[in-house]
Structure formats: structure tokens, C-alpha cells
C-alpha positions in Angstrom: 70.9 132.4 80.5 71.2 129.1 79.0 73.0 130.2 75.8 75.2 132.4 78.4 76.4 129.3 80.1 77.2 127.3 76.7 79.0 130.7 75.5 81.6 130.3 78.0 81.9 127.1 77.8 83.0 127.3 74.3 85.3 129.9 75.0 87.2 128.0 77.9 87.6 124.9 75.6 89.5 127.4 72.9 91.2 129.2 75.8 92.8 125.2 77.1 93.2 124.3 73.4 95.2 127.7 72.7 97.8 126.8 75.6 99.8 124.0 75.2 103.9 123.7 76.1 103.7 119.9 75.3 107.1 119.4 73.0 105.2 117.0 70.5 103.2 120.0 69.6 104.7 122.0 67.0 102.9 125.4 65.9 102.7 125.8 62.3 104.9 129.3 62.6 107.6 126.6 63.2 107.5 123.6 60.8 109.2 123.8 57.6 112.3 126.0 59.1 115.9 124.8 59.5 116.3 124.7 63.3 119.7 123.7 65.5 120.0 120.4 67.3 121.8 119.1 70.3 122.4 116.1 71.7 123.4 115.2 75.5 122.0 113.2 78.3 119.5 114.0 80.9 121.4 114.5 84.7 118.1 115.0 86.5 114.9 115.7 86.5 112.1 117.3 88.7 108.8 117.6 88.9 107.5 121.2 88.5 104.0 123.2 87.8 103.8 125.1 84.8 102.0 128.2 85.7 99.6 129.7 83.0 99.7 133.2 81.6 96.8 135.5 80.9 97.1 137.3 77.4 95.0 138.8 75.2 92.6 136.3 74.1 91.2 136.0 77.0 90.6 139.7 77.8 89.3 140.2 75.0 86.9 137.8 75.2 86.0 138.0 78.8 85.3 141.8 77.8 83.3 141.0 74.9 80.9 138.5 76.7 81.1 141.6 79.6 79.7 143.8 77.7 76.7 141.7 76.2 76.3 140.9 79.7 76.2 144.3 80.3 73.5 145.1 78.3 71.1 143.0 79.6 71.4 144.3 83.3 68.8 147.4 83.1 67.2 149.5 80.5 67.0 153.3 79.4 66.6 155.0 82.7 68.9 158.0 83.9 71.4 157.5 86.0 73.6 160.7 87.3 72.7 162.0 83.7 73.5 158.6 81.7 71.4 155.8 80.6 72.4 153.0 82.9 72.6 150.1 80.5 75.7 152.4 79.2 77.0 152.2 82.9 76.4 148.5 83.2 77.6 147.8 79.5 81.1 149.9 80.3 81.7 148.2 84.0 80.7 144.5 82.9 83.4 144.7 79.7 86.1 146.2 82.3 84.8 143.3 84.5 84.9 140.8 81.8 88.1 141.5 80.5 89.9 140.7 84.2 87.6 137.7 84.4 88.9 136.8 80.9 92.5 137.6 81.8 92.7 135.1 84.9 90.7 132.6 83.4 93.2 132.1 80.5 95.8 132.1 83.3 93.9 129.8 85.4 93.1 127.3 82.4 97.2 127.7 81.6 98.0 125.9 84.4 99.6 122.3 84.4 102.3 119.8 85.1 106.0 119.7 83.4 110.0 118.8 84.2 112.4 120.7 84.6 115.7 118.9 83.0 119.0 119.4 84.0 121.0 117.9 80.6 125.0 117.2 79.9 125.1 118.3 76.5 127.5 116.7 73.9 130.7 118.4 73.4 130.1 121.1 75.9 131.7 122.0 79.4 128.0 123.9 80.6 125.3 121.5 81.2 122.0 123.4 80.9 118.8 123.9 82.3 115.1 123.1 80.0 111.9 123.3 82.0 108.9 122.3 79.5 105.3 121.4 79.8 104.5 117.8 79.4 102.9 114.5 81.2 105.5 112.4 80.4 108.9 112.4 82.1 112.3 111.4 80.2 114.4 109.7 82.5 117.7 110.4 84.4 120.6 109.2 82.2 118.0 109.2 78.9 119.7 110.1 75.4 117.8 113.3 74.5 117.9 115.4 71.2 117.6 119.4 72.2 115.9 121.5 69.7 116.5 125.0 68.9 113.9 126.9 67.7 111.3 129.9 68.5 111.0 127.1 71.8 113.4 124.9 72.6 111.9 120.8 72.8 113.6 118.1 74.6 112.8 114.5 73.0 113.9 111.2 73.8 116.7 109.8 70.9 117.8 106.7 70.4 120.7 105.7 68.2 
């Protein structure tokens, strides 16, 4: 039970590490590319709560801790013709695999800004919301970066 309990803690602390929107993180699939910048100001900012996503990491994990779950729950007797760990073994990974799912979703979950910027030699302002714990300030001098994300950063001339 004990190596159970250690199991999925491991698993969580990959699942949080896995999930990150914090624009000082860059994921290697992005350095070393030539990506588009803006500049502009920031209009306003608001709070907001970054909602996590389940994927599949975490089914597929919660189905794989299921189903060794599973086959600890009863032994070779005959249930309506099958053995019943097979039973247990199919209903814990099914089990463990929506567990998984909302868990990563759950673990997902955290605090961002949503930024409302003037952009430089534009007419639209636009709209960024990103994950992070520190807040850029109304009127701040931001860089924009395009990319596979987009990152707002503080600039300074």
C-alpha cells in the first residue's frame, strides 16, 4: 500500500512539472527558431484563473496505476464465466484513466493576467491572457512574442 501511495505521488509531481504557461519557460521545441516580435504598452490588466486541461499523460497513467490496482483486488475465481481479477483489472484501468484525466486537469489549475496591450504601429489593440505570478503593470513597455505561444515580457529601452 505504501509503495501505492509513493507511486502517485511521483506521478502528480511530473503531472504539475509537465504544466506550466509561465512566459519565462520556454520548451525546447521553441528555442533556436526565428520568431516575430512586437512592441506596445500594457492598457490593462486583470486578474484571471488559468484553468488546467486533462490530456493524455494523465490518462494514461491514471489507467496504468488502474489496472495494477486492479489486479490486486481478488484472485482466480469465476465470475459470470470470467476470472474476476480480469473484471477488476478492466474496471480499475477505465477507472484510473478518468481519475488520471481530472487529476492532470485539477493539478493544471493556477493564477495568470489577462493583458489588454496598444501595440506599436497598429490601430487594434489586443488581447494576451498567460499563466504567470507576476503581474506587468498598466502603462508597462512590453515586448509581444510570436511563436508556437505567444509571451508577454517587460522591455525596457
Amino acid at each position: 500500500m505504501k509503495l501505492k501511495i509513493i507511486l502517485f505521488f511521483i506521478i502528480s509531481i511530473f503531472l504539475i512539472s509537465c504544466n506550466t504557461t509561465n512566459p519565462k519557460d520556454v520548451k525546447k521545441s521553441e528555442t533556436q527558431k526565428v520568431t516575430s516580435i512586437r512592441y506596445g504598452n500594457i492598457i490593462s490588466s486583470l486578474p484571471v484563473k488559468v484553468k488546467g486541461e486533462g490530456g493524455l499523460v494523465g490518462a494514461t497513467t491514471g489507467a496504468m496505476i488502474g489496472g495494477l490496482i486492479g489486479t490486486q483486488v481478488c484472485g482466480k475465481e469465476l465470475i459470470a464465466g470470467a476470472k474476476c481479477e480480469e473484471i477488476a483489472i478492466v474496471y480499475a484501468t477505465i477507472g484510473g484513466a478518468a481519475l488520471g484525466y481530472v487529476t492532470e486537469a485539477f493539478l493544471g489549475n493556477h493564477d495568470g493576467f489577462q493583458y489588454i496591450i496598444d501595440v506599436d504601429d497598429s490601430s487594434d489593440d489586443i488581447a494576451i491572457a498567460q499563466g504567470s505570478e507576476t503581474k506587468l503593470n498598466d502603462g508597462e513597455r512590453v515586448v509581444i512574442i510570436f511563436g508556437k505561444t505567444i509571451r508577454v515580457l517587460p522591455y525596457s529601452e
